[in-house]
C-alpha positions in Angstrom: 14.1 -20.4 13.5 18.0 -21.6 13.6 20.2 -18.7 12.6 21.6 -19.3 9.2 25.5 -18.3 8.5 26.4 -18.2 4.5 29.9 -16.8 3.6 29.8 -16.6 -0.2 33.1 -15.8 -2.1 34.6 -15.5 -5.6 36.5 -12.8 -7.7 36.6 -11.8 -11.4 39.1 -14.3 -12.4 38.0 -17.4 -10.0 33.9 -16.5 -11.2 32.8 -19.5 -9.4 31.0 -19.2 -5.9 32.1 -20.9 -3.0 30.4 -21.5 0.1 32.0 -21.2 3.7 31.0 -21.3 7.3 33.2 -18.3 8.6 33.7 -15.0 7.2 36.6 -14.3 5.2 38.1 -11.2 3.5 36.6 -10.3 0.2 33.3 -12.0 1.1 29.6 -11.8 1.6 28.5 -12.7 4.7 24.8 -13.0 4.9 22.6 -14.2 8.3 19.8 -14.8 8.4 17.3 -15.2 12.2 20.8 -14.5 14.7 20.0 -14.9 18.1 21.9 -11.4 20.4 25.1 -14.4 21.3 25.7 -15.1 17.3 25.4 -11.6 17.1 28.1 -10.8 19.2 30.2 -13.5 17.9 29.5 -11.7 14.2 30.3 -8.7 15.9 33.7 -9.6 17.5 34.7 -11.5 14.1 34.3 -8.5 11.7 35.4 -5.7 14.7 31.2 -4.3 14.5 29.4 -2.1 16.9 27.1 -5.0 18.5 24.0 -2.0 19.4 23.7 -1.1 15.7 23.8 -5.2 14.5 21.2 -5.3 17.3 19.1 -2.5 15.6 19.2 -4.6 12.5 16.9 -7.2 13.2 14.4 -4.9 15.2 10.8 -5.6 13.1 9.8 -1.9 13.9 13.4 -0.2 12.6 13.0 2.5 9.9 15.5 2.8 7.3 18.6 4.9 8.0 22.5 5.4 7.6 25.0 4.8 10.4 28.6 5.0 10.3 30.9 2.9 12.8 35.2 3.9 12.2 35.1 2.2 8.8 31.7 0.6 8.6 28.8 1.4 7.0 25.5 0.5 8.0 22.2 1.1 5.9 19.2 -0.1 8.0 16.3 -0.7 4.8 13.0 -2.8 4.7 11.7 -5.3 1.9 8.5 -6.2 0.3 7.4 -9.6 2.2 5.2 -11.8 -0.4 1.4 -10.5 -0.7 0.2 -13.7 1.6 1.8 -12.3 4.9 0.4 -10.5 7.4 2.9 -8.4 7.6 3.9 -5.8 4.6 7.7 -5.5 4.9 10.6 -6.5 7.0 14.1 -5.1 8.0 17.4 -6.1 6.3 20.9 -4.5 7.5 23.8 -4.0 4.9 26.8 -3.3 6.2 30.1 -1.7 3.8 33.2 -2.9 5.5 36.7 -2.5 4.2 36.8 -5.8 3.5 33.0 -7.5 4.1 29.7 -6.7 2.5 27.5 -7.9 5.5 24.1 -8.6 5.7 22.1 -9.4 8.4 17.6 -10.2 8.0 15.4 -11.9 10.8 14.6 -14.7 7.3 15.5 -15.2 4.0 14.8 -12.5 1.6 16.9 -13.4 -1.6 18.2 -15.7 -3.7 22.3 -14.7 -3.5 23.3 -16.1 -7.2 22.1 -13.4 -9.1 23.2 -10.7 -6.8 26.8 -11.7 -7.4 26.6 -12.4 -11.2 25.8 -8.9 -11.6 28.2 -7.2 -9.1 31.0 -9.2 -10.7 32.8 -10.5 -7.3 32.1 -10.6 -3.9 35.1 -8.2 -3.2 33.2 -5.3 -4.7 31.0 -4.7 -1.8 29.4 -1.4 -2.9 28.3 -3.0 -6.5 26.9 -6.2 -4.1 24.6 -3.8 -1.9 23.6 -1.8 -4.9 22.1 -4.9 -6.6 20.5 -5.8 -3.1 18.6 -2.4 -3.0 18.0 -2.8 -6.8 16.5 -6.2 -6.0 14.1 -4.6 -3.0 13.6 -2.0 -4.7 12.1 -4.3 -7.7 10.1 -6.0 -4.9 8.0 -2.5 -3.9 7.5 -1.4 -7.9 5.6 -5.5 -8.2 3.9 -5.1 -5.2 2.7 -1.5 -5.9 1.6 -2.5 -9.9 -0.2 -5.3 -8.2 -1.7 -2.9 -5.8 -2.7 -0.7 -9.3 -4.1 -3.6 -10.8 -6.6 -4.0 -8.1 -7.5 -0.6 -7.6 -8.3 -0.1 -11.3 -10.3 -3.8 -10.9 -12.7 -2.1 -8.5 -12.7 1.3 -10.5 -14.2 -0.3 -13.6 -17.2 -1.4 -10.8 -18.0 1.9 -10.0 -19.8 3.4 -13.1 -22.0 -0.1 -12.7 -22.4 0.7 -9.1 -21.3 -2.8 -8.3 -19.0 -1.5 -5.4 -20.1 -3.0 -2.1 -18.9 -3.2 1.5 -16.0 -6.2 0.6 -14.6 -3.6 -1.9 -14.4 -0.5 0.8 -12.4 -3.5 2.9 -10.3 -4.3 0.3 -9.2 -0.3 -0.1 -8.9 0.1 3.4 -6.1 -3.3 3.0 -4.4 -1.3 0.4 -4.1 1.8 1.7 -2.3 0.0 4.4 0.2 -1.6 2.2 0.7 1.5 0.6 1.3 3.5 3.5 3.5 1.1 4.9 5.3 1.1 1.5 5.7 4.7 2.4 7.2 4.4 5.5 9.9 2.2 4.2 10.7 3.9 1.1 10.6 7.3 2.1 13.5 7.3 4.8 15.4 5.1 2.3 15.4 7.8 -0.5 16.7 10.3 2.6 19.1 7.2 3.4 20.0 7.5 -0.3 20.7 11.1 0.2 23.1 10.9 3.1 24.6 8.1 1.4 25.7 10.0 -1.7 27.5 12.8 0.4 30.8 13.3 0.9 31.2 11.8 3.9 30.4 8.3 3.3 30.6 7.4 -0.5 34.2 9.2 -0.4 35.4 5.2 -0.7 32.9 4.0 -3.2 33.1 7.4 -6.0 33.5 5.2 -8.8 29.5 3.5 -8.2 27.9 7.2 -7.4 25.6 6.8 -10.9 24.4 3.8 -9.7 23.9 5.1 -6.5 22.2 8.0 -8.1 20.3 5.9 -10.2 18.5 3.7 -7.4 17.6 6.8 -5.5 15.7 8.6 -8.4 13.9 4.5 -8.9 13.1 5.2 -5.0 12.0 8.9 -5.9 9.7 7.2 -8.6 8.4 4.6 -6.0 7.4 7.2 -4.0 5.2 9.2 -6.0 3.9 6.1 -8.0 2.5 5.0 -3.9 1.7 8.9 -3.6 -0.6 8.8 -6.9 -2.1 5.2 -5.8 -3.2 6.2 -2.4 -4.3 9.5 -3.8 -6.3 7.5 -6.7 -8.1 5.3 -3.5 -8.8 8.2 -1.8 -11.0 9.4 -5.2 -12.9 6.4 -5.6 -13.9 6.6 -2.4 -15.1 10.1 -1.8 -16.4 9.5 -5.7 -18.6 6.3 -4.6 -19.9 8.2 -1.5 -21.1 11.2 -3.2 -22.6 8.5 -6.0 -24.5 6.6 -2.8 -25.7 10.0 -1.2 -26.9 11.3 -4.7 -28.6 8.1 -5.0 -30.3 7.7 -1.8 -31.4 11.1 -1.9 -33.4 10.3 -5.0 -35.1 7.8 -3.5 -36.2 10.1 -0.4 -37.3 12.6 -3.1 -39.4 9.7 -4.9 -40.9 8.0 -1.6 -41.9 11.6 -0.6 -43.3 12.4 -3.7 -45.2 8.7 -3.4 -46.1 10.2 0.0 -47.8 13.5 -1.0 -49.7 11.9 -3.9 -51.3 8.8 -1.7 -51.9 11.6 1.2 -54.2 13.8 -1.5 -56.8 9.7 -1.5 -56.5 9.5 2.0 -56.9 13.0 3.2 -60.6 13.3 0.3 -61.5 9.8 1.9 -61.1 10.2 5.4 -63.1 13.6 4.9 -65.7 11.5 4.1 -65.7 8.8 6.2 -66.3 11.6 8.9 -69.7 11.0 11.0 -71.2 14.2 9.6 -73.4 15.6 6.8 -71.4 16.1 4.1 -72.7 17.0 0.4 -73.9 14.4 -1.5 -72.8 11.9 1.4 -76.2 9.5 0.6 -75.5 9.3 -3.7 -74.4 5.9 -4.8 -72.4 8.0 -7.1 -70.2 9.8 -5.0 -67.5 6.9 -4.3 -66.6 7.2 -8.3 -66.7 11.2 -7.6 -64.3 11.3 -5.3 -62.2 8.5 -7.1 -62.0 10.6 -10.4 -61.0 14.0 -8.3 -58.6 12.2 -6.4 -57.0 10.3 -9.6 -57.5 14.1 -11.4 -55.6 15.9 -8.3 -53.0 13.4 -8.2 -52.3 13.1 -12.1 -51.7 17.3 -12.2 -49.3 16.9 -9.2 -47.5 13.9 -10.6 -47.3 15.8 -13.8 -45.9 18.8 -12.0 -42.9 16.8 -10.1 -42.2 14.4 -13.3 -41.4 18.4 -14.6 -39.3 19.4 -11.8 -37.8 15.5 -11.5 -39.0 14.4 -8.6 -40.5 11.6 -10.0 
């Protein structure tokens, strides 16, 4: 993939966005796919540290807060769409004196609203806040999706229509889920950090926003919490449903198994090369049919009582 450079630029009274190809003070520079020499050209431009801009596009990084002289950099994941592989994917955002920066390995939003709602590019802190808004939005679809399915299987389970797709399906979910979880719980610590005195001394005036996104990530969390908690239930549920099942039909074939075994125990008796009692009577065959059927019909009688039948 070819990196991708976009300076965008406007201020309150100039509302318009313009495009440029370098950075420029008051701007957002977004990049998108950098190879480590565009990096360093990135890094020499806006005076970054080139190990944490290297950090940024590492697909295994976990969300986190660094702090270089002026800078600040917030390491964060997004929600990639539901037909990837892969659940989420890193995105740095750097707080500059003069920059909002942002570096992803591909595209992850569209830029237009971000700055309608921050006002102009020069306010950097309202432009990441509206970012993390934005992901933030992507994890509460992606988790109601994730609800939607869960409670689509749920209303199987009192039909017992659950089968071995379904278990495969949970077992996909609780994956997105925890993944979800990795990412948004270090960002709500992120958050945390975030809001103390030592970095948001500069950007005071957006601490309620800041404040508000964390309790949204707070809510995220537990809402994840309550859905993998909620797959974990239907689960254990279904499997106690299937053992109590099966062990009704092991109580019914043995019950089958005693009644048949009263026949063929009177039967083979007298199928024995012996003298037996009335062993030379044409009569006897219906004798020993009626006992057998009386036998059996007491004892069937007896566990139809104690449900076993």
């Amino acid at each position: 993939m070819t990196w991708m450079l976009n300076v965008y630029f406007n201020t309150t009274k100039t509302p318009k966005v313009r495009s440029y190809t370098v950075p420029r003070a008051g701007a957002w520079v977004n990049i998108e796919a950098p190879t480590t020499v565009e990096l360093e050209y990135i890094a020499k431009k806006l005076k970054l540290d080139i190990d944490l801009l290297n950090d940024g596009i590492d697909p295994n990084e976990s969300p986190r807060i660094e702090r270089d002289v002026n800078s600040i950099y917030i390491y964060t994941r997004y929600c990639l769409p539901e037909s990837e592989k892969q659940t989420t994917s890193p995105l740095l955002l750097i707080l500059t004196p003069n920059n909002l920066v942002t570096i992803a390995r591909r595209p992850y939003n569209d830029h237009k609203p971000i700055i309608k709602k921050a006002g102009s590019t020069q306010n950097q802190a309202q432009l990441a806040l509206e970012i993390l808004t934005q992901i933030n939005n992507g994890y509460s679809k992606r988790i109601n999706n994730v609800s939607k399915r869960i409670w689509q299987i749920r209303s199987q389970l009192d039909k017992s229509h659950i089968d071995n797709k379904d278990f495969i399906s949970f077992i996909d979910l609780e994956e997105d889920l925890s993944d979800f979880l990795l990412a948004l719980e270090p960002m709500n610590t992120s958050l945390n950090t975030l809001l103390s005195a030592k970095y948001f001394r500069a950007y005071e005036e957006d601490r309620d926003d800041f404040e508000d996104l964390e309790l949204t990530t707070k809510e995220l969390i537990g809402l994840a919490n309550s859905r993998l908690k909620t797959i974990q239930n239907i689960r254990e549920a279904y499997s106690t449903i299937t053992a109590n099942n099966l062990n009704k039909v092991f109580k019914l074939m043995t019950s089958i198994t005693i009644l048949m075994s009263i026949f063929t125990i009177i039967t083979g008796v007298y199928s024995m090369n012996i003298a037996l009692p009335l062993a030379h009577e044409g009569y006897v065959f219906w004798v020993l049919l009626g006992f057998s059927a009386l036998i059996i019909g007491v004892l069937a009688t007896i566990f139809r009582r104690k449900k076993w039948l």
